[in-house]
C-alpha positions, 0 to 999 in steps of 0.5 A, a space after each residue: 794615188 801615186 803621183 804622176 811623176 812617179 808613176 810615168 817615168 815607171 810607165 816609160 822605163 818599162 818601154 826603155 827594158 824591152 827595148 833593151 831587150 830586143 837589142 841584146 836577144 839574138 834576132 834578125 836585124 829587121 825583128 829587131 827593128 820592129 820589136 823597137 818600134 813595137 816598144 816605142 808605140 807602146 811607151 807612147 801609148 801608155 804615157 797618154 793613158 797614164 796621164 789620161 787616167 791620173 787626170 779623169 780620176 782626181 779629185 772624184 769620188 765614189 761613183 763619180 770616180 768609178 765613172 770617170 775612171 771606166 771612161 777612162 779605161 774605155 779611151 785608153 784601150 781604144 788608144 791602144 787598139 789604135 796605136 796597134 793597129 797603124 804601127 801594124 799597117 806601117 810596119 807591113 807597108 815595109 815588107 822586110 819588117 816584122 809584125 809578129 815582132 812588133 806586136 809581140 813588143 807592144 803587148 809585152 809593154 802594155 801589159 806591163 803598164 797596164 798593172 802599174 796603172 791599176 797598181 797606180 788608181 787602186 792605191 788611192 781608191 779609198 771606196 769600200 766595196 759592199 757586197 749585198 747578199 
C-alpha cells in the first residue's frame, strides 16, 4: 500500500489546484468564494477519509481487509455527504454566495480523491480475486 505520507499531500495537493483554478477562471467574486470553500471542505474531507481508509486497512488481510475497507468506504461517503450537505447550508444562509459553485468544487475534488484512495488501497491489495463458474 502506498504509504500515508505520500498519498495525502496528493489528497490535499489536488484541493490546492481547483482552488487555484477557481482564482485564475473568470467568475464573479461570490462564485469564487464559494467554489474555494467547496475546495476547502472537500480537501479536509478527503484527509479524514484517507487516513481513515489507510488506518482501518493495515495490517489485514483477506476477508478482514475487504470488511474493514467497505466499512471504511461506508464512513468516508457519509463524511462526504455530511460535509456537503453543512457546507451547503452555510453557503445559502449567505445569499450573495453560490451553491452550484460550491458543489461544483466539491465534487470535482472528491472525485479526484477518491481515485487516488483506490489507486492507494489497490496497490497494496495482495488477495486474488477467484471467479467460480
Amino acid at each position: 500500500m502506498k504509504s500515508l505520507s505520500t498519498m495525502l499531500p496528493l489528497t490535499l495537493a489536488l484541493g490546492g489546484v481547483v482552488a487555484t483554478l477557481a482564482l485564475v477562471l473568470p467568475m464573479d467574486p461570490d462564485s469564487r468564494s464559494s467554489a474555494l470553500i467547496g475546495a476547502l471542505v472537500a480537501s479536509v474531507a478527503g484527509a479524514v477519509t484517507m487516513v481513515l481508509k489507510t488506518l482501518l486497512g493495515r495490517g489485514l488481510s483477506g476477508n478482514a481487509a475487504l470488511k474493514a475497507l467497505m466499512t471504511a468506504q461506508g464512513l468516508a461517503f457519509m463524511l462526504r455527504l455530511l460535509a456537503l450537505g453543512l457546507g451547503a447550508v452555510v453557503i445559502r444562509q449567505d445569499e450573495s454566495l453560490s451553491a452550484m459553485a460550491f458543489v461544483i468544487a466539491f465534487f470535482v475534488v472528491s472525485l479526484g480523491q477518491q481515485v487516488l484512495e483506490t489507486r492507494s488501497l489497490l496497490s497494496g491489495s495482495s488477495t486474488k480475486v477467484k471467479v467460480i463458474s
